[in-house]
Backbone bond lengths (Angstrom), bond angles and torsions (degrees), N, CA, C in turn:
res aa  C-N    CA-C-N  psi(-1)  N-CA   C-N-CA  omega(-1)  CA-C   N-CA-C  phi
1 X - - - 1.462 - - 1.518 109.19 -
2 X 1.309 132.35 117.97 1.515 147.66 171.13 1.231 88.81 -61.11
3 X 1.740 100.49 162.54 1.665 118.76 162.59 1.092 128.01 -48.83
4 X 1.073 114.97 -41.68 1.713 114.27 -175.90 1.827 117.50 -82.15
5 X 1.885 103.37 -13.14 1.436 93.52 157.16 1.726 127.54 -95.83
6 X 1.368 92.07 -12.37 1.640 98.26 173.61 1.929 111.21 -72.73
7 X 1.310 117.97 -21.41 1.448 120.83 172.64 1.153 109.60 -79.75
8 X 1.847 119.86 -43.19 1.187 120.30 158.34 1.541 122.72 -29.80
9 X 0.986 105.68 -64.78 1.668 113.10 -178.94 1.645 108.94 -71.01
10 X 0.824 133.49 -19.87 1.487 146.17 173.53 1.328 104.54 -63.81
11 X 0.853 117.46 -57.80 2.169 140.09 171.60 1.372 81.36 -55.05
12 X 1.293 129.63 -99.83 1.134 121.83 -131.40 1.885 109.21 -72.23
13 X 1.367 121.29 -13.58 1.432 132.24 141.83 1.842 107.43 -28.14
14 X 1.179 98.46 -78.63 1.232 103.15 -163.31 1.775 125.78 -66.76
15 X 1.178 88.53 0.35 1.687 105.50 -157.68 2.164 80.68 -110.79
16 X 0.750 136.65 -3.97 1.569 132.39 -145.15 2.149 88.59 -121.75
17 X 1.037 110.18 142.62 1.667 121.66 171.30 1.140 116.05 -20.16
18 X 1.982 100.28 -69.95 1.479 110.44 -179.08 1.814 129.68 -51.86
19 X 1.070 103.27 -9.11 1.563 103.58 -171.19 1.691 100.78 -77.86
20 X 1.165 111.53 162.19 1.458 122.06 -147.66 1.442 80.70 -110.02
21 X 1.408 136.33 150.83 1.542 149.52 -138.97 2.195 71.00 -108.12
22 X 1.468 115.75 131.76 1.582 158.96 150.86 1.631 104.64 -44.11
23 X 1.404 130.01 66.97 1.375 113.41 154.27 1.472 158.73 -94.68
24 X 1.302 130.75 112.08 1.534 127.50 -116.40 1.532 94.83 -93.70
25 X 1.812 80.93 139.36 1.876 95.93 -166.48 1.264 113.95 -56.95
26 X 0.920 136.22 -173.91 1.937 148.01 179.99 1.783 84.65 -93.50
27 X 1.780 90.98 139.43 1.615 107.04 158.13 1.417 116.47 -49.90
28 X 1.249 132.05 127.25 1.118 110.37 169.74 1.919 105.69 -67.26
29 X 1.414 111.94 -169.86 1.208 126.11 -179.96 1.277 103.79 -105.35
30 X 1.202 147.08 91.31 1.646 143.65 163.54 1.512 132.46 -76.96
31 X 1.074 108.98 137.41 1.800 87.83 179.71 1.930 93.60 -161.33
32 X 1.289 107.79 158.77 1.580 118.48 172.37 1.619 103.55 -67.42
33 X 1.328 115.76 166.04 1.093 118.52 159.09 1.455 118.51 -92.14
34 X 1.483 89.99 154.15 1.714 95.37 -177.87 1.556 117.91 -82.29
35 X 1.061 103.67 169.47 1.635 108.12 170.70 1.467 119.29 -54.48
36 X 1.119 102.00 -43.72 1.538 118.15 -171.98 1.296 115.12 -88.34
37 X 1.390 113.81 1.85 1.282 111.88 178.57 1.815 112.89 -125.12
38 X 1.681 109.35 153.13 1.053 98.26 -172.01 1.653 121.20 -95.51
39 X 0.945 129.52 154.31 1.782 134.97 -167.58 1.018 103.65 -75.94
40 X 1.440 97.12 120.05 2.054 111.53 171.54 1.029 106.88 -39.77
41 X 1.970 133.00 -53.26 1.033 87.11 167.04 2.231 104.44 -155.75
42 X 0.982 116.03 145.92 1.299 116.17 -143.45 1.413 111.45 -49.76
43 X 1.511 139.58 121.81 1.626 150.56 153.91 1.522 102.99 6.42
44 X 1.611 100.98 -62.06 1.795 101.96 -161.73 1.642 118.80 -65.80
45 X 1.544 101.21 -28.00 1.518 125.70 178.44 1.440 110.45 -84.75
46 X 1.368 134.61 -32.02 1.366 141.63 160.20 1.491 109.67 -52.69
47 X 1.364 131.29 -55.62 1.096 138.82 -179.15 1.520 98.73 -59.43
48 X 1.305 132.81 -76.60 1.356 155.44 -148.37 1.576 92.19 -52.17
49 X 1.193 132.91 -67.33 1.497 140.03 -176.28 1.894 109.23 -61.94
50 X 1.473 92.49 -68.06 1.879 94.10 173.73 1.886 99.31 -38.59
51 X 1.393 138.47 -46.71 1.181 124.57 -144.50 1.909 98.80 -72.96
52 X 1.006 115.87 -29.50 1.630 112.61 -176.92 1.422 94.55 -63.41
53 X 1.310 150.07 -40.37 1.391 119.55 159.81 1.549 124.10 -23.92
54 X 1.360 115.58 130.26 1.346 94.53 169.89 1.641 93.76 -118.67
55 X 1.654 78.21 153.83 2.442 82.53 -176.66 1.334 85.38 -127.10
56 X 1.296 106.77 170.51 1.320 138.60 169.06 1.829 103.43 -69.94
57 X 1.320 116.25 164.77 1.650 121.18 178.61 1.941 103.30 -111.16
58 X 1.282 126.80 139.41 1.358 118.91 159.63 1.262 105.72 -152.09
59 X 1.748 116.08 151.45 1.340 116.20 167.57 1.290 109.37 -115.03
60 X 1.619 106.44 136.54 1.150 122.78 -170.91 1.833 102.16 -103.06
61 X 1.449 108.07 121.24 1.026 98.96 176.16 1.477 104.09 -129.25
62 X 1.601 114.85 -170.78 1.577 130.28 -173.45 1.213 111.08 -148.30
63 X 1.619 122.50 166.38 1.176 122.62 151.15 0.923 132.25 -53.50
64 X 1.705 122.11 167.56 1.558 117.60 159.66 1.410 123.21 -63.80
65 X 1.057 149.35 147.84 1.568 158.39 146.22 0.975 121.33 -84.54
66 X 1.612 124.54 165.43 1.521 110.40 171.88 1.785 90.23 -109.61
67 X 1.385 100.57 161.68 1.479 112.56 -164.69 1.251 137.24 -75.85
68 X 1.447 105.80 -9.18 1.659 112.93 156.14 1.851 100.36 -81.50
69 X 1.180 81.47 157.68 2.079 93.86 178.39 1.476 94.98 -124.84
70 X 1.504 121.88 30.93 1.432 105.86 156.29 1.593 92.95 -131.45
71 X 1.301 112.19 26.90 1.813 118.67 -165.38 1.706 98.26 -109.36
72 X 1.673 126.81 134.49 1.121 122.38 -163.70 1.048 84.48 -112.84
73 X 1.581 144.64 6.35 1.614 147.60 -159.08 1.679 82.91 -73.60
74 X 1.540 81.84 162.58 1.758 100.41 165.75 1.703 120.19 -78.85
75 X 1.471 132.75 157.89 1.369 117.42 -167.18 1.663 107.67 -58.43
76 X 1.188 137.30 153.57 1.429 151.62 171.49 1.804 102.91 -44.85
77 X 1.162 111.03 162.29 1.364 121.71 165.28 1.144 113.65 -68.88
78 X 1.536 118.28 118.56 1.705 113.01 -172.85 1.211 101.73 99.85
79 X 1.156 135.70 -57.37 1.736 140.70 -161.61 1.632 97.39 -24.83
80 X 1.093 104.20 131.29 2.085 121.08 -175.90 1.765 91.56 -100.99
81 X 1.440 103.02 148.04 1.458 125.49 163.63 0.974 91.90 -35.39
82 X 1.864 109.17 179.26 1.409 115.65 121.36 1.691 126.16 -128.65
83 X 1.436 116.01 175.19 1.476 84.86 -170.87 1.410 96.67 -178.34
84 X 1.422 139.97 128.97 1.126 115.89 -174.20 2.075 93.52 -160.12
85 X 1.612 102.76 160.65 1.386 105.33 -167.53 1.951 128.67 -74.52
86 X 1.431 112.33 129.07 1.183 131.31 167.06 1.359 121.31 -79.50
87 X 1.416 112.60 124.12 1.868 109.92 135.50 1.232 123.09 -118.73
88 X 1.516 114.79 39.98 1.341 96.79 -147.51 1.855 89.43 -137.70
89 X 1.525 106.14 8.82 1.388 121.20 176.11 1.510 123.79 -50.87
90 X 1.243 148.79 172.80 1.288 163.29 135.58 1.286 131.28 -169.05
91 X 1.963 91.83 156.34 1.970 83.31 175.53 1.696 102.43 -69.77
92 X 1.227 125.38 164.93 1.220 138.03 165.11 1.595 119.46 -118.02
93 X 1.130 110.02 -24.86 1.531 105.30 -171.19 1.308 100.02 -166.70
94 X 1.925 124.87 138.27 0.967 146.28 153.58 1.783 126.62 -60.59
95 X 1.134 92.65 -39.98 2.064 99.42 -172.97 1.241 104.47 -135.99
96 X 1.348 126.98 81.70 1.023 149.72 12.52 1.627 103.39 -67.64
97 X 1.507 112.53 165.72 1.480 105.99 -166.01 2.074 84.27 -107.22
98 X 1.073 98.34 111.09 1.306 118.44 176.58 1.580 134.17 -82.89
99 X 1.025 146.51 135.73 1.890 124.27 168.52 1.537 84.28 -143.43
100 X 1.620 95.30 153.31 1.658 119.13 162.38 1.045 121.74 -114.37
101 X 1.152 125.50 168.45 1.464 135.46 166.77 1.947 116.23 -168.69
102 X 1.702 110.69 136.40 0.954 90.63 167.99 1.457 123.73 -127.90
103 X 1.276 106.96 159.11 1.671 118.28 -179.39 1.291 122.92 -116.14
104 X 1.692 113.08 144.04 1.387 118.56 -172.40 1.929 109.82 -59.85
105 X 0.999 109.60 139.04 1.713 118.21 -173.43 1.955 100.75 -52.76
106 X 1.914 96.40 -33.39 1.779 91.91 -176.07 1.252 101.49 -84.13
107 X 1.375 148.00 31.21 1.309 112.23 -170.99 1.267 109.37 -105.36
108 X 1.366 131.82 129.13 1.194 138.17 168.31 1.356 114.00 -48.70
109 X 0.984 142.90 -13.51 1.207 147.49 -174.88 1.677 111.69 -76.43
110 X 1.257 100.80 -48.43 1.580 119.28 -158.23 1.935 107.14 -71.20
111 X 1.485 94.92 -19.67 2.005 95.24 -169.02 1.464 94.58 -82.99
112 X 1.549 129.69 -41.05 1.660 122.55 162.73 1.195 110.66 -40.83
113 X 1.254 125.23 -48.88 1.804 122.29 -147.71 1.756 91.66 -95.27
114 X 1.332 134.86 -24.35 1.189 127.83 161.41 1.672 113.45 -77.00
115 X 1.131 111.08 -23.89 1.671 109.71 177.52 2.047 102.20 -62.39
116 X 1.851 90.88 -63.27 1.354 96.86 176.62 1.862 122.77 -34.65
117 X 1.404 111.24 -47.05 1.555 118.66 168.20 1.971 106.58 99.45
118 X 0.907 108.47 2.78 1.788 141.91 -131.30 1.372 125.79 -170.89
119 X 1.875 110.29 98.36 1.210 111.62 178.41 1.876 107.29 -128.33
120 X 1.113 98.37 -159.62 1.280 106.17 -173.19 1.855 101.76 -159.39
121 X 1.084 114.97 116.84 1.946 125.70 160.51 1.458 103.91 -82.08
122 X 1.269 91.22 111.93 1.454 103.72 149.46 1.754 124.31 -113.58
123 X 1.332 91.40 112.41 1.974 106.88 -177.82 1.891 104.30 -71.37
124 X 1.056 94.29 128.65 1.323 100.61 -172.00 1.424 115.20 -113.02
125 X 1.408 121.89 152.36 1.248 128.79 -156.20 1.491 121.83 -119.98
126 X 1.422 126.26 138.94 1.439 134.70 -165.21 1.433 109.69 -14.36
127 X 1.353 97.39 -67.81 1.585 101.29 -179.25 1.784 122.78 -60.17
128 X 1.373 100.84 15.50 1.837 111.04 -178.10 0.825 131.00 -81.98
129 X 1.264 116.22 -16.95 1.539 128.49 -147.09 1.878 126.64 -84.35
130 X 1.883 93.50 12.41 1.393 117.51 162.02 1.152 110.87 -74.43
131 X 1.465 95.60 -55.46 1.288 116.55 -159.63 1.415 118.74 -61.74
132 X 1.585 122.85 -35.09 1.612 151.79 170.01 1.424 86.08 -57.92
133 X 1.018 151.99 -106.10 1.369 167.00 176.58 1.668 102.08 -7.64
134 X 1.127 133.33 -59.24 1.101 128.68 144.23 1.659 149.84 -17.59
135 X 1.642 90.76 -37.15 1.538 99.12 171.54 2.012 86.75 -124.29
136 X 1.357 115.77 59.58 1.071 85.73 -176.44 1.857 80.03 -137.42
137 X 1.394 98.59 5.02 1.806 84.55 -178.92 1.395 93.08 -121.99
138 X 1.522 117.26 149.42 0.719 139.94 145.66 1.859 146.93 -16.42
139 X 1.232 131.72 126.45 1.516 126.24 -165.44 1.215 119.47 55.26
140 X 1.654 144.16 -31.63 1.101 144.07 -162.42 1.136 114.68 -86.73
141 X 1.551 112.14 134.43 1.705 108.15 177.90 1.423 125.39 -51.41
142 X 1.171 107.90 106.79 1.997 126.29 -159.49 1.486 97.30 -69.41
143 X 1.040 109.00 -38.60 1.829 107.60 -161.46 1.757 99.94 -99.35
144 X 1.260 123.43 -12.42 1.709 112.87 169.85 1.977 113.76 -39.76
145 X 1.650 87.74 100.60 2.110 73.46 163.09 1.711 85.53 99.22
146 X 1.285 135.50 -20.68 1.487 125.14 -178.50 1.499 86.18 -85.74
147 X 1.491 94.24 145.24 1.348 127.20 143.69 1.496 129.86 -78.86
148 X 1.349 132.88 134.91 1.265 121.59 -169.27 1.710 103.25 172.52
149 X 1.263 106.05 143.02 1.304 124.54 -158.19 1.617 97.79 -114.90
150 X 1.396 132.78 -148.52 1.731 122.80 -159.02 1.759 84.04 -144.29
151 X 1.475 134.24 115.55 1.000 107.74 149.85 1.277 142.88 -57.06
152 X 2.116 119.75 169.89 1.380 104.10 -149.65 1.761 103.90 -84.38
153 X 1.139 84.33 -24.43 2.240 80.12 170.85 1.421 128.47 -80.57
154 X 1.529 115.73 -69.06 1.406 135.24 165.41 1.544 115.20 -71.72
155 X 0.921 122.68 5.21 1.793 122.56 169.22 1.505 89.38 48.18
156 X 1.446 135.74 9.34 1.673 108.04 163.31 1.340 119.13 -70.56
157 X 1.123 98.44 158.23 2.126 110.52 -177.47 1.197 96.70 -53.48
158 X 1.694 97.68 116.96 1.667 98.93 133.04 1.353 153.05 -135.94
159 X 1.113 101.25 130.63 1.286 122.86 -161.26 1.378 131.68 -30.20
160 X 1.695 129.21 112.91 1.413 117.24 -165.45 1.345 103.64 -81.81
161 X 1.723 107.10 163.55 1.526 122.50 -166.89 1.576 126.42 59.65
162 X 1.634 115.55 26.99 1.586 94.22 -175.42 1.173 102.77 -103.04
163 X 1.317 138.68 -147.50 1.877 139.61 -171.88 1.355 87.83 -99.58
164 X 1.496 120.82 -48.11 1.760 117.43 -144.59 1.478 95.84 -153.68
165 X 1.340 117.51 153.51 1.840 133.13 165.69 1.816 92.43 -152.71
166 X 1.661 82.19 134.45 1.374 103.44 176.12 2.070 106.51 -118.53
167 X 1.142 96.35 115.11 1.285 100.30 176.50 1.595 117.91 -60.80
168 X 1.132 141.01 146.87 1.853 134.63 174.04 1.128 120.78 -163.50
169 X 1.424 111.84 147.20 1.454 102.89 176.62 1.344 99.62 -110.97
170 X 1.102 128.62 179.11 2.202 132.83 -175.86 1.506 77.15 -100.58
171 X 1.972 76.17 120.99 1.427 101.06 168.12 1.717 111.08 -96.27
172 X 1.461 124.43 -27.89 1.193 132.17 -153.29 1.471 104.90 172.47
173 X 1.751 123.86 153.29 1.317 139.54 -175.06 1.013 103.96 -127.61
174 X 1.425 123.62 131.07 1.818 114.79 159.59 1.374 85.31 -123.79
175 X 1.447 86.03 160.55 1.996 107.71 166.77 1.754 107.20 -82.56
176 X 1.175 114.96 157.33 1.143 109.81 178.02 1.966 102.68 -163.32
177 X 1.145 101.26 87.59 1.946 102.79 -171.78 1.280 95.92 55.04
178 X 0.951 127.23 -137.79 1.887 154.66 -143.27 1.271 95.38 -99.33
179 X 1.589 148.64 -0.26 1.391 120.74 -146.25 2.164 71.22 -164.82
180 X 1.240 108.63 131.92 1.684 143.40 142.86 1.171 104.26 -48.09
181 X 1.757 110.62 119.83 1.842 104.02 156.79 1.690 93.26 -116.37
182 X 1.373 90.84 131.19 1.574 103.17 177.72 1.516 110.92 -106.14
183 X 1.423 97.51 135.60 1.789 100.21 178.43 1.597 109.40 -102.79
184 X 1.290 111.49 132.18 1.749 90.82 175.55 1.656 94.70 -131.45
185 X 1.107 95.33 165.96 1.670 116.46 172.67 1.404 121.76 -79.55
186 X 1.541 133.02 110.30 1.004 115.80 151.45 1.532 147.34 -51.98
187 X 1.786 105.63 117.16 1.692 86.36 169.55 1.262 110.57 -150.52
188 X 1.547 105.80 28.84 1.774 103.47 145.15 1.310 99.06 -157.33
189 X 1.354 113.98 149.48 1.952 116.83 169.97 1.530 106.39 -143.92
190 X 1.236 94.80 172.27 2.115 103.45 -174.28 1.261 102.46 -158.89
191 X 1.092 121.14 164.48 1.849 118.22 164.55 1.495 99.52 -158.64
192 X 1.223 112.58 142.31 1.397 117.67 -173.75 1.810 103.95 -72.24
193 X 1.388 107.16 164.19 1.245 121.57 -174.10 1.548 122.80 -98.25
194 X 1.371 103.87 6.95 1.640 112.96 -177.38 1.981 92.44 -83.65
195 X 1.561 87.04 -158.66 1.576 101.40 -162.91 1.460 105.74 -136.55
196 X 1.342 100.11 11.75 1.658 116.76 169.13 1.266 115.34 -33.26
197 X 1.346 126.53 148.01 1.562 120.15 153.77 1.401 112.08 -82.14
198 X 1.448 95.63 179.65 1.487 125.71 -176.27 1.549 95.81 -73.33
199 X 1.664 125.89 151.64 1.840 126.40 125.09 1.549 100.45 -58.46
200 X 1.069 88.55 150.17 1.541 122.14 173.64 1.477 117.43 -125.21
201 X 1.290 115.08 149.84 1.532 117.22 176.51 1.556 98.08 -145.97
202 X 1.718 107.08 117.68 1.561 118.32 179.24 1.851 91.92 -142.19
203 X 1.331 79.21 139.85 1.917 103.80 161.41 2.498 98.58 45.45
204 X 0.850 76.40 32.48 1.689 68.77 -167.09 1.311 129.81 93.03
205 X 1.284 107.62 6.54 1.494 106.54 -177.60 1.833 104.00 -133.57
206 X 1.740 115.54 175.67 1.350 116.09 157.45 1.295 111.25 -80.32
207 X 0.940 96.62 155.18 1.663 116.74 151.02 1.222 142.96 -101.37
């Protein structure tokens, strides 16, 4: 049985008499650290261990907006996407068909793509890893020289040559430390038909 029939059966577990009634854990208590206090456990060593994970690479992009966020106008003449690079993506849920992703609280990127309401993942592929780098800095026109077509729900860019694009709208925000996990809804997906590999992201580098 693949993943998607073992969740299958998981759903229908939980949905069935026998399942034992779902009771929802206590908030935890969260908070920053203080000045005066020292870090459970040190930035440079957090990074250093998390990096042997290896994740997959995707860019999540959006439409244009127009630039007030209390403005219902259509985006401005000229108005650019926005769109910038993930590893930090996943599916989350089968029934409803769910995906996550999270983003740093500073990123300029993220108040467009929440204005928009409407994004789009694009999974990116071995040979990408220009292209990742590209939406991976800051202020610079991300989409100069990309190719990219309108997805079929959210009209966000999508991106030519990757494995997969998942269409979504923002389903929900939680806080999570320093960094947004956004839930969105699936309601369109594709994946190309080649036999390409994945990008990869290990220890700081591609793969």
């Amino acid at each position: 049985m693949g993943h998607a029939g073992m969740a299958a059966a998981a759903v229908r577990y939980l949905r069935s008499a026998d399942a034992p009634p779902v009771a929802a854990l206590p908030r935890p208590a969260l908070r920053c650290v203080g000045e005066d206090e020292r870090a459970p456990v040190p930035q440079a060593e957090f990074r250093r261990v998390l990096g042997n994970f290896a994740s997959g690479v995707a860019v999540v992009t959006a439409p244009a907006t127009a630039v007030d966020p209390q403005s219902a106008a259509a985006a401005p003449q000229g108005a650019a996407p926005a769109g910038f690079a993930c590893q930090s993506f996943s599916s989350l849920s089968l029934d409803p068909p769910l995906v996550a992703f999270m983003v740093g609280r500073t990123s300029t990127t993220w108040p467009r793509i929440a204005r928009a309401g409407v994004f789009c993942v694009n999974v990116l592929s071995a040979g990408q890893g220009e292209l990742c780098r590209a939406f991976a800095v800051s202020g610079a026109d991300k989409f100069a020289g990309v190719t990219y077509d309108a997805a079929p729900v959210s009209g966000s860019p999508r991106l030519a040559g990757t494995l997969a694009w998942i269409d979504c709208t923002i389903h929900t925000v939680h806080t999570g430390g320093d960094h947004l996990i956004v839930v969105g809804r699936v309601d369109a997906l594709g994946a190309s038909e080649g036999d390409e590999a994945p990008l990869l992201f290990h220890k700081g580098r591609f793969l």
